[in-house]
N, C-alpha and C positions, 0 to 999 in steps of 0.2 A: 504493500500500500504506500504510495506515494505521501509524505510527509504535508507537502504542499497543497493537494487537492482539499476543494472547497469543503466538499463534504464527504461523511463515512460512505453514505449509500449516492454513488454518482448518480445513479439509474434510475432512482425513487425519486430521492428529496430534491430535484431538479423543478418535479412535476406536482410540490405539493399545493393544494389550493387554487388547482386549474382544472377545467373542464374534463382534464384525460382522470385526472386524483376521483374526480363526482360518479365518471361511471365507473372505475374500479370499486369504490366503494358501495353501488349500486348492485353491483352482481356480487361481493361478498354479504352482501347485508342480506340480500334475498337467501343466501344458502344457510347462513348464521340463523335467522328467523326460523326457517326451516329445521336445523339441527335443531334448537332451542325448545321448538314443536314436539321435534318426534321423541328425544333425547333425554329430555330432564321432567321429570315429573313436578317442578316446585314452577317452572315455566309453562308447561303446557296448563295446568290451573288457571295460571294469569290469565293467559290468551283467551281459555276458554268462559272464563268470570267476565273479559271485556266482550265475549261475543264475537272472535276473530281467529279467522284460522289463517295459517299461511300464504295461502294464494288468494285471501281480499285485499292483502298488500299490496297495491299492484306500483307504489311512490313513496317520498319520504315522505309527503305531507299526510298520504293514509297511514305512515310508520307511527309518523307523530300524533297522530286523533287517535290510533285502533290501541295503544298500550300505555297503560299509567307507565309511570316511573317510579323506582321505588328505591328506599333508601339504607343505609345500615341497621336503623331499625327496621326496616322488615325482615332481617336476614334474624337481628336478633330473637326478633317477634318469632319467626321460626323454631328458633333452636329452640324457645321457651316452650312450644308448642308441642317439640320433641324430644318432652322430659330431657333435654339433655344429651340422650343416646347419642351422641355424634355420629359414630358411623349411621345410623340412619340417617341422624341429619342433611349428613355431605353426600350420602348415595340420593337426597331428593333437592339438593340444592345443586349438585353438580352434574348428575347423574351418572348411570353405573358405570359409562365407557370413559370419562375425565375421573371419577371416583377411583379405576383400579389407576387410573394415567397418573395418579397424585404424587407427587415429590417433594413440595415442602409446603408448610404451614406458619403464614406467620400472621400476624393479627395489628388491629390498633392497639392504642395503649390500654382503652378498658375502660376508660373513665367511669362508663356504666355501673361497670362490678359486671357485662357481658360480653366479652373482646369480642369484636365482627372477623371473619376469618377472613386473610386474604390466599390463596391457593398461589401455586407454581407447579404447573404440570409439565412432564416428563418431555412431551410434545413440545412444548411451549419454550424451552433451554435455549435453543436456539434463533428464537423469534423477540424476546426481551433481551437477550444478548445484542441484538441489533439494534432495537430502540435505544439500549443506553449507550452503544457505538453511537449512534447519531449523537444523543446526546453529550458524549465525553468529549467527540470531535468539535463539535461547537462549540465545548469550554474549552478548547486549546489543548488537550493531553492530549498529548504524544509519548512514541516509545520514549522510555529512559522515567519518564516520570514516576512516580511513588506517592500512592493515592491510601491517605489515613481516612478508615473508616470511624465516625467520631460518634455517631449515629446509637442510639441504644440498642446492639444485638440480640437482648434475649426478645424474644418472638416479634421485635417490632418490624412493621411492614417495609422498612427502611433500612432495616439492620443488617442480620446474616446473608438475607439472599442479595445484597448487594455484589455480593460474590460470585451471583451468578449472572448477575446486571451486566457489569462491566469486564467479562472475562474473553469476549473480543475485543477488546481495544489491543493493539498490537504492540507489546514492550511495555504494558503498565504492572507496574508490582504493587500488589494491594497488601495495605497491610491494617489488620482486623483491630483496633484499641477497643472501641467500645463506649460511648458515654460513662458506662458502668465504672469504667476505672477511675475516673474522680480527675478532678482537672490537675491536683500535682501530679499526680502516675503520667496522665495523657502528657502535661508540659515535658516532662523526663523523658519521656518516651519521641516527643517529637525532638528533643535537643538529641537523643542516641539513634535517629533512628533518618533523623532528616528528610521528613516527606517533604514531597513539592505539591499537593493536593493535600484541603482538609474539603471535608464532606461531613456535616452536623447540622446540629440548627442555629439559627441568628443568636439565641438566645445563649450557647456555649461559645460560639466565637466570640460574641462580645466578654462573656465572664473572664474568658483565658486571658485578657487585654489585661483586665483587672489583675489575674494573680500573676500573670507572666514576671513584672518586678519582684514579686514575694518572694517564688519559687527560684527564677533563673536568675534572678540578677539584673535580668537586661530583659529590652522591651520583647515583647512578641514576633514584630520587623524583623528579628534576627536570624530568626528559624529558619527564613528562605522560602516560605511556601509562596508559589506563581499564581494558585489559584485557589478559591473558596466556591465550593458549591452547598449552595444553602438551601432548605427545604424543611420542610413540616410546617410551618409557623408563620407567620408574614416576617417581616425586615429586611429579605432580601432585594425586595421592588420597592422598598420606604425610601425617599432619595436619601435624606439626613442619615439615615442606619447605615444604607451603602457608603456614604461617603467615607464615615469614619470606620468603616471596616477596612475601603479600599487603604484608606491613609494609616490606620496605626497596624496594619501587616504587609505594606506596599505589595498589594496581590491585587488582581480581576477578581470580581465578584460576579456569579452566576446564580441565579434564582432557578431553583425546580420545581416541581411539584403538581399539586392539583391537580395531576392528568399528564402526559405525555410532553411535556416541553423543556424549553429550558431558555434564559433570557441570553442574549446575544450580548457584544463587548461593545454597543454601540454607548458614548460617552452618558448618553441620556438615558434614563432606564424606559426601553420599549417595551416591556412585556413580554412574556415566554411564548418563544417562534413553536406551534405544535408540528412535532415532528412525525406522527406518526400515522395519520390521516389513511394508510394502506394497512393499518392493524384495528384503530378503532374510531367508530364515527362518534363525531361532536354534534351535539346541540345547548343551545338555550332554550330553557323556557320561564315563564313568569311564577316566579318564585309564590304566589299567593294563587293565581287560575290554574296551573302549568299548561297555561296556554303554551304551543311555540311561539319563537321570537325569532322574525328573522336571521341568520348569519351577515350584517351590514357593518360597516365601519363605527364602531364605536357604543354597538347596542351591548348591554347588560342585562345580566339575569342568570337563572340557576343553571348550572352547566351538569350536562348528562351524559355518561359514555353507553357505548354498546361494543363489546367486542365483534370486529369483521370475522376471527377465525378463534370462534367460542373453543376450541379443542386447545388451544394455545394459549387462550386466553391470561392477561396477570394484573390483578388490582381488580379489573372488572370483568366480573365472569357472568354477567346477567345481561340480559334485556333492561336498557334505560334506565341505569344507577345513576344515583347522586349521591358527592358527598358532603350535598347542601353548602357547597362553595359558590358565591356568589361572583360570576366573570364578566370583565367588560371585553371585548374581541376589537381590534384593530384589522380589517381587510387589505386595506392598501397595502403599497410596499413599506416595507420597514427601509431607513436611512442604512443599514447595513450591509443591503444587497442581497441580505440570504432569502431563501426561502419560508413558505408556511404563513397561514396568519395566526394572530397575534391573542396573546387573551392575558389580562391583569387579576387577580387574585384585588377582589375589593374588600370582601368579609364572610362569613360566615352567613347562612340564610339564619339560625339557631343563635348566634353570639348578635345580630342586629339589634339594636336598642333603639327607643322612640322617644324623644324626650319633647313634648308639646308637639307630639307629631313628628319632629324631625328623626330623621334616620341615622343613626350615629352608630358605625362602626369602630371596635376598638384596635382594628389598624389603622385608621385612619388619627385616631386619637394621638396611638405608637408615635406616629412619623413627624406629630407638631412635639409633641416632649423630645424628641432625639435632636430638633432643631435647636434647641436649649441647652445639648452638653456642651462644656464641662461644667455651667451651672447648677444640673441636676444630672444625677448618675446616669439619667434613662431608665430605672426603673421604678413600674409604677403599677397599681392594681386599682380597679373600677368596681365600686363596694357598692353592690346590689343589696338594699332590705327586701327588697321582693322582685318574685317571679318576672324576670325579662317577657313582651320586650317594653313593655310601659314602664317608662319611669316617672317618677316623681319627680319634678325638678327643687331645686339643683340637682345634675349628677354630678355622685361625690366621689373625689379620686383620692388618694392616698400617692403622695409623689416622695421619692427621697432626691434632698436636695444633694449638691455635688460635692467632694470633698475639698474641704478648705472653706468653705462655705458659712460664711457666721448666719444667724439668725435671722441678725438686723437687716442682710441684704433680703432676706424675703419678701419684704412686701414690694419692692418695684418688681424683683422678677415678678413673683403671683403676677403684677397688673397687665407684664408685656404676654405671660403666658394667657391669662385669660382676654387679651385681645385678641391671639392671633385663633384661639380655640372660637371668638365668636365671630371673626373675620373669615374661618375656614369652614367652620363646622355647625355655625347658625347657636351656640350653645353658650353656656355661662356656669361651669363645673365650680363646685365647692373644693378648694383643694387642705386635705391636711399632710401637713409637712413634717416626713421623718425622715432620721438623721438617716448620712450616709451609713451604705450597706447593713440597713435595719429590717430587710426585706429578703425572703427567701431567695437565691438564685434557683434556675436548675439545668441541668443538664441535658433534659430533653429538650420538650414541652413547656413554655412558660405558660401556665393558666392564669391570664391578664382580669378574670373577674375573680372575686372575694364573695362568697355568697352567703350572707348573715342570714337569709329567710332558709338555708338548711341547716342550721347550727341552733 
């Protein structure tokens, strides 16, 4: 493989988001529909509860009217349903012929107290192997590089089978840390071990910044890594988060996630180029009707996969999942020249807040506090007394201010922050100020709400 070419897949990703990408996807989707029918018993239900068999399909606009969508809770809803048994469960959620195909198992974090299962089938090794080629090529690895998995391993969906993500990229050596080992192990381990790739979430890049003097001595910049691929969480499309990612490890910053993408090195952050468009098709739809929404320059709303080749399937192995991830899509061309369009991670459909009606996500919240470091740490929690997504107003934050930080400077900061929060975000947050690093970090998942109505 030539070092220099544009992209991993010459032959694919040339053609993504073009009239030739529409009918490929058109005659996999018809077959998929059809395996999904005859194949799995927890699908053929669906189909048949909406009254729809495979050949009334005859478009995607009949795709999108004849099938709900359905979410992690209904998977969970499921297992509930199936005492438990698992193997029942996976023999009617996956069916018998992907069931014997099964090869790993790995899951969300659980927050529930019921992990949703994510599958990797046997079949499928070689078909995610290529989506995260695409992937790694667009963040720059190449042979020679050394790519730290920073990601929490034990069963998360992000973790071990990374392994099996990136195992064509051509000369990459991976090397497995782990969130689990705690940021001085990981710091130790990246001063002996010298990756040029870290891969975690926003929320552990940025803590390392913090202990990297504790531990090494010296800043984080030192370690060498080229690149940061980031995922699970928002910050990596927050400009203010990027910025000071890219500046205090002088690396490129790559956003993943939500679905098949990955954000390109254009200076401005465009949004994650989908690369995958010949494995599984995208939609919007309207996160309250689920109406569809058209795919146009700039339209938003709930983003929904379907695998084209269910037998291979990873991440989404159903008919019109959501993982209630709220996307905005950019059509045109991106300033980068590459291919794919484009889609922004705005919020959560479940983490939305309404405050006098207004709609206030807590990434967008994220991105005006990180404009404020080094006068607040960046970290901060959104303290719900009740049930989202109606709030009471004030919303009340809990900010820590930044280190060095006296007291008495807080009430001008508070004023310029509560300007720019009603200049951006239509809002006027109550904020209470605690001192530096008085606040849990974590290593995966930062859970950005506080919810006193469960306690």
């Amino acid at each position: 493989m030539d070092a220099e070419q544009t992209y991993f897949d010459m032959e694919v990703e040339p053609i993504l988001n073009t009239p030739k990408m529409r009918e490929i996807q058109w005659e996999g989707l018809q077959k998929a529909i059809r395996f999904f029918y005859e194949k799995v018993p927890f699908e053929r239900r669906r189909m048949d509860k909406a009254g729809v068999k495979p050949e009334d399909i005859r478009s995607f606009e009949d795709f999108a009217r004849a099938i709900p969508i359905i979410s992690q809770e209904d998977f969970r809803g499921a297992m509930q349903e199936g005492d438990f048994d698992l193997t029942r469960v996976y023999r009617d959620l996956f069916g018998e012929e992907r069931f014997n195909d099964l090869f790993l198992l790995s899951s969300t974090s659980g927050t529930t107290g019921i992990p949703t299962p994510y599958p990797l089938f046997r079949s499928g090794l070689d078909r995610v192997a290529d989506i995260f080629g695409r992937i790694a090529w667009r963040a720059g690895i190449r042979p020679g590089d050394r790519m730290a998995l920073c990601f929490g391993l034990s069963m998360h969906a992000a973790g071990t089978p990374q392994l099996f993500w990136y195992r064509s990229v051509p000369g990459l050596t991976i090397i497995p840390m782990g969130a689990e080992a705690g940021t001085e192990r990981l710091l130790t381990f990246f001063k002996a071990f010298k990756p040029t790739v870290f891969t975690g979430t926003p929320s552990l890049a940025i803590h390392l910044i913090e202990r990297a003097e504790d531990v090494l001595k010296e800043p984080i910049k030192n370690i060498g890594f080229k690149t940061l691929i980031l995922g699970a969480e928002p910050g990596a499309g927050i400009p203010e988060l990027r910025t000071r990612l890219e500046s205090e490890y002088g690396a490129k910053v790559f956003d993943i996630g939500a679905g098949y993408g990955v954000s390109c090195d254009h200076p401005v952050y465009q949004g994650m180029h989908w690369v995958a468009g010949d494995y599984c098709y995208y939609e919007l739809v309207d996160p309250e009707t689920k109406e569809s929404i058209p795919l146009e320059d700039g339209a938003t709303g709930l983003a929904v996969f379907t695998p084209i080749e269910p037998k291979s399937g990873h991440f989404f192995f159903s008919l019109r999942f959501t993982l209630n991830d709220i996307h905005q899509v950019f059509t045109k061309p991106c300033p980068c020249g590459r291919s794919g369009m484009r889609y922004k991670v705005v919020g959560r459909a479940d983490d939305m807040l309404k405050v006098k009606g207004v709609p206030v996500y807590p990434a967008a919240i994220q991105g005006i506090i990180q404009s404020f470091v080094p006068k607040v740490s960046g970290v901060f929690r959104i303290v719900l007394d009740q049930r989202p997504p109606r709030v009471v107003p004030p919303l009340k934050l809990k900010l820590e201010y930044g280190e060095g930080i006296r007291e008495g400077d807080l009430g001008p900061l508070e004023h310029q922050i509560l300007v720019q929060m009603h200049k951006q975000l239509k809002i006027r947050p109550s904020i209470n100020w605690v001192p530096f690093n008085s606040l849990d970090r974590s290593t995966k998942k930062t859970q950005l709400i506080e919810k006193l109505y469960e306690k």
